[in-house]
C-alpha positions as CSV (number, residue, x, y, z in Angstrom):
1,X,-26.0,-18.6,-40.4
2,X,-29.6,-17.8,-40.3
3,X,-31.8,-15.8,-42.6
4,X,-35.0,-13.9,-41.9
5,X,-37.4,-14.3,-44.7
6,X,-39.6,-11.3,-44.6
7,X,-43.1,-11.6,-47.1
8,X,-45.5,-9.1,-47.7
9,X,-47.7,-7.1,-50.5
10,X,-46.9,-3.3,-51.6
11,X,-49.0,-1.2,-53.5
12,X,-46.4,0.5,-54.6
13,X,-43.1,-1.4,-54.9
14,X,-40.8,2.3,-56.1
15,X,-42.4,3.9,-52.9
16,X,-41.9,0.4,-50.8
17,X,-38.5,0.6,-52.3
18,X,-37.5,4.1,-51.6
19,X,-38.8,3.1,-47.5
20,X,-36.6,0.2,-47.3
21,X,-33.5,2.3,-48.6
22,X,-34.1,4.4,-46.0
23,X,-33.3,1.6,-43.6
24,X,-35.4,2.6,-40.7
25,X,-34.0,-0.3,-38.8
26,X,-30.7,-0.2,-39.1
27,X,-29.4,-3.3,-40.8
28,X,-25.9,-2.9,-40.9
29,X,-26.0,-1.6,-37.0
30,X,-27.9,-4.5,-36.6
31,X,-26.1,-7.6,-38.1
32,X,-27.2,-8.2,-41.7
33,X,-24.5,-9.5,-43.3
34,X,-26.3,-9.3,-46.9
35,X,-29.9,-8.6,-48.4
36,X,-31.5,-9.9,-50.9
37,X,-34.8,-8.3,-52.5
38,X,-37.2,-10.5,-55.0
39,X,-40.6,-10.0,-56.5
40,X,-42.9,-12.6,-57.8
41,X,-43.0,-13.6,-61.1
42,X,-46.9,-13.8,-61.4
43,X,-47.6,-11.2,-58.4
44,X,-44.8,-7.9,-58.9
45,X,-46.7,-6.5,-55.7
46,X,-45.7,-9.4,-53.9
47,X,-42.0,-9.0,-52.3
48,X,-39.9,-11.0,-50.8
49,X,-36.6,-10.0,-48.6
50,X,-34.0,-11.9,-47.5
51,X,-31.6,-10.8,-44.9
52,X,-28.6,-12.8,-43.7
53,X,-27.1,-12.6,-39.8
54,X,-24.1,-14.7,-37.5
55,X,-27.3,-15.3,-34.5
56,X,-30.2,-15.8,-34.5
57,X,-29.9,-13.2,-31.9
58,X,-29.4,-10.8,-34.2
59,X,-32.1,-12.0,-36.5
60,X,-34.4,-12.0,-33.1
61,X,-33.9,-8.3,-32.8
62,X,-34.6,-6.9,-36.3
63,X,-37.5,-8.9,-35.6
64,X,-38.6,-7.0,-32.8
65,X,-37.3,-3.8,-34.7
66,X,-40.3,-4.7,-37.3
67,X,-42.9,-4.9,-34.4
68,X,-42.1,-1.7,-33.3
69,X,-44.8,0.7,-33.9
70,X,-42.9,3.4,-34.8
71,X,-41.1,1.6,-38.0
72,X,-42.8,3.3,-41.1
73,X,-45.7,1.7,-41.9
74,X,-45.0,1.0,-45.9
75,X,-42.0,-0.9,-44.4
76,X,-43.9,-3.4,-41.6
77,X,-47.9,-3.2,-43.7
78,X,-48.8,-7.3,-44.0
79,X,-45.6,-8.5,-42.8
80,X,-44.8,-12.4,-42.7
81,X,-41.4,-13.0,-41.1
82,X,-39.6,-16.2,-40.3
83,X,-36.1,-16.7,-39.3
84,X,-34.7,-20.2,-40.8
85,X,-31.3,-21.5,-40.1
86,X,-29.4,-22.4,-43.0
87,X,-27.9,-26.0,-42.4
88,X,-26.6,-26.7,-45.8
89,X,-25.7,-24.7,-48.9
90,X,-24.0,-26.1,-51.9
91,X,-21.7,-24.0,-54.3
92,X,-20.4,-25.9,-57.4
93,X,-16.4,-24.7,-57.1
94,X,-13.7,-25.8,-59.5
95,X,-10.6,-27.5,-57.8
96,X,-8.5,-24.7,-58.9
97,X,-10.6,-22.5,-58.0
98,X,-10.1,-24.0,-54.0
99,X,-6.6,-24.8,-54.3
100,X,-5.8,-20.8,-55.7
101,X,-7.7,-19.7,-52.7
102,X,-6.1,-22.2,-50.4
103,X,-2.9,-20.8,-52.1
104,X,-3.8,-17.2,-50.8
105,X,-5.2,-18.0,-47.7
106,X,-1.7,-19.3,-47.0
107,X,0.0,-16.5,-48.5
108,X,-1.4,-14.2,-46.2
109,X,-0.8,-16.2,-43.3
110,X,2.6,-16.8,-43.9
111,X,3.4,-13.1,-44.6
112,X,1.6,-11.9,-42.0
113,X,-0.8,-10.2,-43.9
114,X,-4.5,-9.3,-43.3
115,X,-6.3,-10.5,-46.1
């Protein structure tokens, strides 16, 4: 999994925000599995995005979407972009928690079911 970790000031973060909504690069077409959107505690004009892809392929090419110069400006203005891979990740999980999904997961298979 990789995730592209895009930085940059807004002047406006509702205007910024409405931009982004607008999704002038496609994420969905374009891999993002999930998004995540933060602010910093001490700087609101400062955001940060997060955005989640399979490749780093796919991360590669939302990159290049950005450096297009016909993506909106109050999307791409002061942009600092790095793609990181993730190589660990920790969820605290309950064993019956696992074992009910384990449970399922077999379910499914067993019936023949696409879960």
């Amino acid at each position: 999994m990789y995730i592209m970790r895009i930085e940059h000031p807004v002047a406006d973060y509702d205007r910024w925000k409405a931009a982004f909504d607008s999704d002038p690069i496609g994420r969905e077409r374009s891999g993002v599995r999930r998004y995540r959107v933060m602010r910093a505690k001490d700087d609101p004009s400062h955001v940060m995005v997060d955005l989640e892809f399979d490749s780093v392929s796919e991360a590669e090419a939302v990159r290049a979407a950005l450096e297009d110069p016909t993506t909106p400006l109050e999307v791409t203005h002061g942009l600092r972009v790095r793609i990181n891979e993730v190589v660990e990740r920790w969820r605290p999980r309950s064993i019956n928690t696992s074992l009910r999904r384990l449970a399922y997961s077999l379910e499914c298979v067993e019936g023949e079911l696409f879960c």
